[in-house]
N, C-alpha and C positions, 0 to 999 in steps of 0.2 A: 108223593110224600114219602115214600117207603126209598125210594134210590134215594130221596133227599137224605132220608136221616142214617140210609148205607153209607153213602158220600162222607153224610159229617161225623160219624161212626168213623170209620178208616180213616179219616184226617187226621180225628183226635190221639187214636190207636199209633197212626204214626207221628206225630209231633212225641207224643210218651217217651215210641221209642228212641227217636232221633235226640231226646234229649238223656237218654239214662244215660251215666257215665259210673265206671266204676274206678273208684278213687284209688284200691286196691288192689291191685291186680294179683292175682294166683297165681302168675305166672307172665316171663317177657311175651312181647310178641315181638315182629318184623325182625330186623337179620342178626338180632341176639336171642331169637327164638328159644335157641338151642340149649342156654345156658340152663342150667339144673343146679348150680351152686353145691351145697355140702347136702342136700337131702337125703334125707336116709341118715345121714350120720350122725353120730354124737354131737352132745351142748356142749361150749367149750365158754368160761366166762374169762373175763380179758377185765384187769382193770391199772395195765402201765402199759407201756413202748414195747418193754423186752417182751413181757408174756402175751403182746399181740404179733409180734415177731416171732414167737415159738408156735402160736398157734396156724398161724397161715401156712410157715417151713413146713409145717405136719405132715407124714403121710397121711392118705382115706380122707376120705369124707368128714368135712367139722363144720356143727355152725356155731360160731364166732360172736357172744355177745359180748359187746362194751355196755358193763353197765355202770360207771362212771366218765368222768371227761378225763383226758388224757393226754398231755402237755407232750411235745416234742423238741428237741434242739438240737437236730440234726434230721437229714431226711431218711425215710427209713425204706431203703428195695429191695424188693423180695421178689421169689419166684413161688407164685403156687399155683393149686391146681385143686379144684373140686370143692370148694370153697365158699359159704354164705357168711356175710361178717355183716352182724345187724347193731343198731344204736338201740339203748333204752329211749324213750321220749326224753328231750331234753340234751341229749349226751352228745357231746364235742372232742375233735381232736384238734387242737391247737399247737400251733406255735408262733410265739411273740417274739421272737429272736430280730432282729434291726441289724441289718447287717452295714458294717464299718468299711468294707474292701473285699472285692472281687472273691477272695479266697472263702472270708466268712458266708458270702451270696448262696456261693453255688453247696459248701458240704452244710449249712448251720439252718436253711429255710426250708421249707415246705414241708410234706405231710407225709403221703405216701405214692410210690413209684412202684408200679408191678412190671419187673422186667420179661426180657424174650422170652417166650416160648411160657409164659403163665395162660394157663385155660381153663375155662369153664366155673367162674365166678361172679358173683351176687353181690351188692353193696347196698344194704336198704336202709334211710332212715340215721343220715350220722350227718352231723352237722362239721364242715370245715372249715378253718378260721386262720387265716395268715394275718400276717405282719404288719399289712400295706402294702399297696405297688409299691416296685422299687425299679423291678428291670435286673438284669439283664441275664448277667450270672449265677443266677438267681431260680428255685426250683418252685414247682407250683404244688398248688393245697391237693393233688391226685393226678395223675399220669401213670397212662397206659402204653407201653414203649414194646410190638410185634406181639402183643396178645390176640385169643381168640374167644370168643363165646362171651361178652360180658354183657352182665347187665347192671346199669345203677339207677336206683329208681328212692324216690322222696329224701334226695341228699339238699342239704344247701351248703351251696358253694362260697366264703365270704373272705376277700382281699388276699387274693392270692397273691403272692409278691413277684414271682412273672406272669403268671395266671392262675387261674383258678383251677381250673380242669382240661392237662391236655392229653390231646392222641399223634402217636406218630410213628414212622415204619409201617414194618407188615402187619398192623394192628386191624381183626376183619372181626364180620359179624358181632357186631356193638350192638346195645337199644340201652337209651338214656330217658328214662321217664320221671313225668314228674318232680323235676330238677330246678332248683333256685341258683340263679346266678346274680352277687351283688356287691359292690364295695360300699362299704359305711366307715371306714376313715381314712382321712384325706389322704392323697398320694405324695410320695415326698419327691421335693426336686433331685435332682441329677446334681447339684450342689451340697447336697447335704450330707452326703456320705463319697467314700476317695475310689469305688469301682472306677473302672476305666471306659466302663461303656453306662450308657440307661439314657431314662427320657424325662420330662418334667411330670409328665402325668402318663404310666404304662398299665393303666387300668383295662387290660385287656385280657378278655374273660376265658377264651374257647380257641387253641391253636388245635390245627389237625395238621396234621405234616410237618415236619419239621424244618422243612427247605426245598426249594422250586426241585429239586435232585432228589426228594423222597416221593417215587413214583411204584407201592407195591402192584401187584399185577390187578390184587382185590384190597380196596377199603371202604367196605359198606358199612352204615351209620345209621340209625332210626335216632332222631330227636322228638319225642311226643310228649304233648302236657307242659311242656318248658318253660320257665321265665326267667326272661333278661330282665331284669329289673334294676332298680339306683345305682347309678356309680358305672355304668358298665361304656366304655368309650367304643372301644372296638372289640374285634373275637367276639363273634356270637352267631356262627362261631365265622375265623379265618380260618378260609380249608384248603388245600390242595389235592390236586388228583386222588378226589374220593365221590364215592357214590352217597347221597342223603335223600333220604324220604324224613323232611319237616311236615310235624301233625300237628295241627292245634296248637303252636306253640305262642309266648306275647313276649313283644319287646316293650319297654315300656321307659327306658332310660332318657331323662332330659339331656343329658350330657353326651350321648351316642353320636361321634363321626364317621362309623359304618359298622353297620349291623350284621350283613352276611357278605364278609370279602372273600371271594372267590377266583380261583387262579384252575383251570383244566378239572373240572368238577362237574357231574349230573347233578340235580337237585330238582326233585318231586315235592312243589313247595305248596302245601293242602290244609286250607283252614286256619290258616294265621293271622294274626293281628297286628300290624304293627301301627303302633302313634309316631313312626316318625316321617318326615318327608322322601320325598321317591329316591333323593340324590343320595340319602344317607341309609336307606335299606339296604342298598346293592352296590358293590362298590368293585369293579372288572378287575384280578392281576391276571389275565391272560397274559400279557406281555412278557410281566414279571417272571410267571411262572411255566412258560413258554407251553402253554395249549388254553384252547377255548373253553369255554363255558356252554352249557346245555342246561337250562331251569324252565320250569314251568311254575306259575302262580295258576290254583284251583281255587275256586270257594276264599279267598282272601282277601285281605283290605290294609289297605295303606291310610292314613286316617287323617293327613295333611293334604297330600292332592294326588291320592292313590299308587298304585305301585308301579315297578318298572316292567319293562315290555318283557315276551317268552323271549327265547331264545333258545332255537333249534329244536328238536324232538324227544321229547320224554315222555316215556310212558308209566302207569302208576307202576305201585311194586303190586309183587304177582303177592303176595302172601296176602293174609287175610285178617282185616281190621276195620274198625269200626271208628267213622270220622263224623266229629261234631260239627257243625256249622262257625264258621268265623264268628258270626252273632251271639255264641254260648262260649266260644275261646276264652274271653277274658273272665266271665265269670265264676268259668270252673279251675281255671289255674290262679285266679290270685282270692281263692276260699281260703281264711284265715287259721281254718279247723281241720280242713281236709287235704287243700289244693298243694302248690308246688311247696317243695320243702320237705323238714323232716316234721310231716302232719301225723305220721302213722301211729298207730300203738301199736309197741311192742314188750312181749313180757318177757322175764327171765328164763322161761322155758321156750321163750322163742317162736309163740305165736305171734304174728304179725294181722294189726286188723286195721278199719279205720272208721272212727265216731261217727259217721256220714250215715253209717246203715249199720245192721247187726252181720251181716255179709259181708261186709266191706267195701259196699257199694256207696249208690247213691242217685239221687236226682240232679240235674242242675235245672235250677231256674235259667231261662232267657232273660238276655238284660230286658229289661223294662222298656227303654227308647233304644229300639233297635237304631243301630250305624244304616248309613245308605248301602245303597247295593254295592257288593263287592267289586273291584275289581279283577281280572282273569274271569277264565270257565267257572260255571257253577254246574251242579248238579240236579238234574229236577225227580222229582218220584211222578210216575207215570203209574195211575191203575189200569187194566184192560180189565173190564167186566166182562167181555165176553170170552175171557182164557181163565178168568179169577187169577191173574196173575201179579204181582208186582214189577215195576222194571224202574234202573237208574239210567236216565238219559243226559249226557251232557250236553251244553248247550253254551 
């Protein structure tokens, strides 16, 4: 009776922990680790285009609050460096600009663009909001163009007019947590305005690379906590010759023709959820983008008729983190109060916490009717009583 109730003692102790999740994080982890944003330095409040353009140019260390929403009409690139730029709850950068012709596309849409050689910046907590898909010449609601150290985490990303959030060049050690990706109005045909290029629907969420020819030597990604959500067709993301470690992330879009298209790419794909069918999770441009693919599904679930097969050898990433069960995936990232998004508080002096816990943690409940057994590897916990050890076995 006594191993019986050790047994069910240590089961309980680990299901607890297997389920804590902290909504908040203190800090990135995986290979935007690094990133420290403006800490240490002065509050800087921001409440137009220019004086968030003065604040980022800055020399030292500044954190960056918006604390109002902040209209754009033209796209605004900067280069900085040491940088946290946080949202009050609520608070938006927008631009509504509809562009007429190729010209208007490319200088009058999107948000914000961090050019070469910007390093070691934080984005927590800001809602962005485009136009509509349009396509083509056309800029998106954030892009990251040969940066290094970033982190964004509780943004939501919403109708980007080429996309929403891209990456491309020698842009390295990324981590995107926490993130909403979604279109909620309609996308305009390729008729409706005089550019010379677009598509009928270019509701495409997440570019990484910028063309089969943008091959940097390192572009390593951490996607964790993330949801694809309504509206999202393709890009979620389309990547080329990049390294990704997917954590926990949900796709969940009706409308999705491919979910993760990949072209000469690794991908550590651990703990995800997707509802859509196997053909539209995964989608090969090796051809296109003339090298092979490398992915592994862990702990995962395809939720129509399971996922697609591994291909070739990936191993996890070496860095250190804490992964939920696909069975908790969807219910910690689509939490209305906490989960992906801009869920956070944040105050004008620039703490950042989240409603979930006074820590800015939290628990996740398990769904209720657990989904079937995953598809790919799973993980098992192994006790040895006679070492009092713990071990992860996969299996």
């Amino acid at each position: 009776m006594k191993i019986k109730s050790l047994i069910t003692a240590l089961g309980l102790a680990l299901s607890m922990l297997a389920t804590a999740q902290d909504y908040c994080l203190t800090a990135p982890f995986g290979y935007g680790a690094s990133a420290t944003g403006g800490t240490g330095g002065s509050v800087v409040k921001v409440t137009s285009a220019s004086q968030l353009e003065s604040a980022l140019l800055s020399s030292g260390k500044k954190i960056i609050i918006v604390t109002q929403n902040i209209q754009f009409t033209s796209l605004l690139k900067v280069k900085a460096t040491d940088k946290t730029l946080l949202g009050l709850p609520g608070v938006k950068l927008y631009n509504n600009t509809v562009p007429t012709n190729a010209s208007d596309a490319a200088a009058k849409t999107g948000i914000l663009y961090f050019k070469e050689n910007s390093k070691n910046v934080i984005i927590r907590n800001l809602i962005f909001q485009g136009s509509g898909a349009f396509d083509s010449e056309s800029a998106d609601g954030l892009c990251l163009d040969a940066v290094t150290n970033f982190w964004i985490d509780h943004c939501d990303f919403q109708d980007g007019v080429d996309g929403n959030f891209d990456i491309k060049n020698a842009t390295d050690n990324i981590t995107v947590t926490w993130c909403r990706f979604r279109y909620l109005k309609s996308p305009k045909s390729k008729s409706s305005w005089t550019a010379d290029k677009g598509t009928d629907d270019h509701r495409y969420s997440n570019l990484v690379g910028s063309g089969s020819s943008d091959k940097p030597s390192n572009r390593r990604i951490t996607y964790a906590y993330n949801w694809w959500d309504e509206g999202c067709v393709q890009r979620m993301p389309r990547a080329r010759h990049s390294q990704f470690h997917l954590l926990n992330n949900y796709w969940s879009s009706s409308v999705a023709s491919a979910c993760l298209g990949l072209g000469g790419c690794t991908a550590y794909i651990e703990g995800c959820y997707f509802t859509q069918k196997k053909s539209v999770i995964y989608k090969d441009y090796s051809n296109d983008d003339g090298a092979s693919n490398k992915l592994k599904f862990v702990d995962s679930y395809g939720a129509k008729d399971g996922l697609p097969s591994n291909v070739g050898t990936v191993s996890a990433p070496t860095y250190s983190y804490t992964a939920l069960s696909y069975s908790e995936t969807k219910t910690a990232v689509t939490n209305s109060t906490c989960g992906a998004g801009a869920t956070l508080n944040v105050t004008a002096a620039g703490v950042v916490s989240s409603s979930c816990s006074s820590s800015g943690g939290g628990n996740v409940d398990p769904d209720p009717t657990p989904d079937p057994t995953p598809t790919g590897e799973t993980e098992t916990t192994v006790i040895d009583f006679t070492k009092g050890s713990v071990e992860a076995a996969v299996s």
